[in-house]
C-alpha positions as CSV (number, residue, x, y, z in Angstrom):
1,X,-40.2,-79.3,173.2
2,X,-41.7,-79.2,169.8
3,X,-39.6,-76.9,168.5
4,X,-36.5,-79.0,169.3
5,X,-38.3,-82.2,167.5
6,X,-38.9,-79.6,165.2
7,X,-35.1,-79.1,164.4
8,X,-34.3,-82.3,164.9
9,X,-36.4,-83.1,161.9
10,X,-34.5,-80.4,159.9
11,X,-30.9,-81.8,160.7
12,X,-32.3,-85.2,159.9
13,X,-33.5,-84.2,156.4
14,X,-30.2,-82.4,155.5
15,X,-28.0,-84.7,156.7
16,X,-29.8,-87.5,154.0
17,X,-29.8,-84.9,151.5
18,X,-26.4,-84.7,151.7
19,X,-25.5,-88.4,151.0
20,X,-27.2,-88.0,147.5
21,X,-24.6,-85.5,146.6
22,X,-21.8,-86.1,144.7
23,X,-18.3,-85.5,146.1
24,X,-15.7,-84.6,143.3
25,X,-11.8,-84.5,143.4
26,X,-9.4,-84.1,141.3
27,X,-5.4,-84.5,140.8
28,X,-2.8,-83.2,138.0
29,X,0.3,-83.5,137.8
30,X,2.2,-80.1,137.9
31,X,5.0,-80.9,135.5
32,X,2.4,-81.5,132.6
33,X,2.0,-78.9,129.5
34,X,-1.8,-79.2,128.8
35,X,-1.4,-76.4,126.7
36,X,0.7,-78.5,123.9
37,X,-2.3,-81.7,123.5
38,X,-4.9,-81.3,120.8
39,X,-5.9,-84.7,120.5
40,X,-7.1,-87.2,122.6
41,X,-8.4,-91.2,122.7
42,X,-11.1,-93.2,125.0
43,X,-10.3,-96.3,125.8
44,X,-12.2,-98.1,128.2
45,X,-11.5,-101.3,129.8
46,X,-13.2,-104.4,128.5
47,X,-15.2,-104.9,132.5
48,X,-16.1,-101.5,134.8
49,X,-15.6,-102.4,137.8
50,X,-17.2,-105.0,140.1
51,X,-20.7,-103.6,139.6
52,X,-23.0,-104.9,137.2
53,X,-24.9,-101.7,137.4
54,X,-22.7,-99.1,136.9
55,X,-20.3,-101.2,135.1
56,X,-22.5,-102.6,132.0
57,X,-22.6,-101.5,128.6
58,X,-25.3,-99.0,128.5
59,X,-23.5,-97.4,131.1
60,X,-20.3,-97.6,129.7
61,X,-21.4,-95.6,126.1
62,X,-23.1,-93.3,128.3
63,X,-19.5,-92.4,130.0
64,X,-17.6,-92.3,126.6
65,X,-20.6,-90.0,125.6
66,X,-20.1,-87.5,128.2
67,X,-16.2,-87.8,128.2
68,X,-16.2,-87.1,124.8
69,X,-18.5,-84.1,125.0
70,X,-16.2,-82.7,127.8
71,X,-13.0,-83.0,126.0
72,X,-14.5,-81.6,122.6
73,X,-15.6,-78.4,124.8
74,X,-12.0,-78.0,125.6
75,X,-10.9,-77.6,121.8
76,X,-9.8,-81.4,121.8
77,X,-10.1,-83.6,119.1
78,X,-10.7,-87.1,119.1
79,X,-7.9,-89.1,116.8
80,X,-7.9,-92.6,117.8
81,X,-5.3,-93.3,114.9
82,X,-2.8,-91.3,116.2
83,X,-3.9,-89.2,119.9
84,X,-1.8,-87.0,122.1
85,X,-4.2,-87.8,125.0
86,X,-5.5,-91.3,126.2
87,X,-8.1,-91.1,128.5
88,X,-9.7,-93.8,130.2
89,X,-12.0,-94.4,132.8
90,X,-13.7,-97.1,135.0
91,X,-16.4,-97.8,137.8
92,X,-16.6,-99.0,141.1
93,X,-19.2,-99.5,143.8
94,X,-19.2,-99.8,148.1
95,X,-21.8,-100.4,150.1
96,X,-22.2,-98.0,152.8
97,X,-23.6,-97.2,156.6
98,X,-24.7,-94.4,157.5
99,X,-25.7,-93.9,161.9
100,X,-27.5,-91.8,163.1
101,X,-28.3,-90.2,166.6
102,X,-31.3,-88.3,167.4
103,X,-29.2,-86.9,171.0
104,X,-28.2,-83.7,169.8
105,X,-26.8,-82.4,173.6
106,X,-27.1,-83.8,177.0
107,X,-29.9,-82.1,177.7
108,X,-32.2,-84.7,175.9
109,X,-32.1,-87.2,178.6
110,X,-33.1,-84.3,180.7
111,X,-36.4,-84.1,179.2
112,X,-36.8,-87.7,179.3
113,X,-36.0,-88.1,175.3
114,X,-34.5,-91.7,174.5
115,X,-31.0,-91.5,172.6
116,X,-32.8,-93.2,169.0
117,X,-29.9,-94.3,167.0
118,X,-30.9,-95.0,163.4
119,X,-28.5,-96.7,160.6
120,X,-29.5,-96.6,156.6
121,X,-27.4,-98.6,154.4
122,X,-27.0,-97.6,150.8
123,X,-24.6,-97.6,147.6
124,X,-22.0,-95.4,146.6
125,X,-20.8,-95.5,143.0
126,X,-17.6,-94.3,142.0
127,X,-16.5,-92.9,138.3
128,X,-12.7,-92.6,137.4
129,X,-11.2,-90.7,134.8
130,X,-7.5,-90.5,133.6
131,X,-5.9,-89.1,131.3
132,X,-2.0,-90.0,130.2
133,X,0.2,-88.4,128.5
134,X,0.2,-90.9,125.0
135,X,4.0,-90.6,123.9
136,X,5.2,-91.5,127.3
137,X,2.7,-93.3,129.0
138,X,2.4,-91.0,132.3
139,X,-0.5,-89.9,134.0
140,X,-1.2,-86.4,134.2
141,X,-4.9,-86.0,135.0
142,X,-7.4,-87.7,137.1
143,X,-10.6,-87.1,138.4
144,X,-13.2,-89.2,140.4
145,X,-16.5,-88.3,141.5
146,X,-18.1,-90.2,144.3
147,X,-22.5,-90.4,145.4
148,X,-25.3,-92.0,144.8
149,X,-25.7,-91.5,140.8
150,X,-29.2,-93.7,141.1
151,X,-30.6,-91.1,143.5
152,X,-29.1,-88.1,142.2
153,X,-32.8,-87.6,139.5
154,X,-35.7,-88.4,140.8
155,X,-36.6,-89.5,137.7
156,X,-33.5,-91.7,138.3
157,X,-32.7,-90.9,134.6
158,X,-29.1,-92.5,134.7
159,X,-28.5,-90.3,131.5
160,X,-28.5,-87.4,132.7
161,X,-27.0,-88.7,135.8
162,X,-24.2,-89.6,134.2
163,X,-24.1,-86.8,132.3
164,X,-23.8,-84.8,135.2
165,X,-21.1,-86.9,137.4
166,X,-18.7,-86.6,134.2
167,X,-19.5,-82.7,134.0
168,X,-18.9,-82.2,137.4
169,X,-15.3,-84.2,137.0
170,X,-14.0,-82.8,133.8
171,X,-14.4,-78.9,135.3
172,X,-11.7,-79.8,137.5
173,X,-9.6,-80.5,134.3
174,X,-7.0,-77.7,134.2
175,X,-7.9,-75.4,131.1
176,X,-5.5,-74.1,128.9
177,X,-6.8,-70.9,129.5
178,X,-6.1,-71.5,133.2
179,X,-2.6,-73.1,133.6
180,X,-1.1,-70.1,131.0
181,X,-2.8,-67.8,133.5
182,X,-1.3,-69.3,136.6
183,X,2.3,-70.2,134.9
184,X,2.8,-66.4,134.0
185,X,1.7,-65.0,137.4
186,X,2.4,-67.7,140.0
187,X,0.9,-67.1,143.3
């Protein structure tokens, strides 16, 4: 018996773990020649989604920050006269429910152990970042990642949280490197 409550406390644990994490995905479209940009430009719209959290100002330099970092570690250059690339970005936030059950088989209510359901509410932010093709005004990039970015330091050091989210996003942007390898031996 106390080695099942003993689990139980386990699966508990790693199932909240897991809501702090951040979920990334990422979309391109397949037509695209990454390989000819060099240049790129941030523009940002003027209010981040409905979140006056995530979308305010501080929060806003810290995303240009990091998406400026990233696209300099691919070899791009920022030219906001005259860009190849325009990237822009924005926020959002949900509330969310997570339920929980403590009944992991039927053999619980054997032992007499009530079904204890258990629901935490919390907030999952969102960051979106696209990039389109300047000339002709098509997308070809985008990436989101989706968590908790207040919970993901325990510092809560939205920095570095930030940071992180936009890190985590921009390595699903295709890399030169990559898409020549992958155009001259297709799978």
């Amino acid at each position: 018996m106390k080695t099942a409550v003993n689990c139980l406390w386990i699966v508990v644990l790693i199932s909240v773990s897991s809501c702090a994490s951040l979920s990334v995905r990422s979309d391109y479209d397949r037509q695209a020649n990454f390989r000819r940009y060099t240049t790129y430009t941030i523009e940002s719209p003027p209010v981040i989604g409905n979140d006056p959290i995530m979308g305010s100002e501080l929060n806003r330099r810290r995303i240009v920050e990091a998406v400026e970092n990233e696209m300099n570690a691919r070899g791009y250059v920022r030219n906001d006269a005259d860009a190849d690339l325009m990237v822009r970005f924005q926020t959002d936030s949900k509330d969310r429910q997570q339920i929980q059950s403590n009944m992991a088989s039927p053999m619980w209510g054997w032992w007499g152990q009530p079904n204890n359901i258990s629901s935490r509410t919390y907030e999952e932010n969102r960051i979106i970042i696209g990039v389109w093709d300047k000339q002709n005004r098509q997308m070809i990039w985008q990436g989101w990642a989706s968590g908790q970015f207040t919970a993901q330091r325990k510092e809560k050091n939205m920095d570095a949280a930030i940071r992180n989210a936009v890190y985590r996003i921009m390595e699903q942007y295709p890399a030169k490197e990559r898409l020549a390898m992958n155009r001259s031996n297709p799978k």
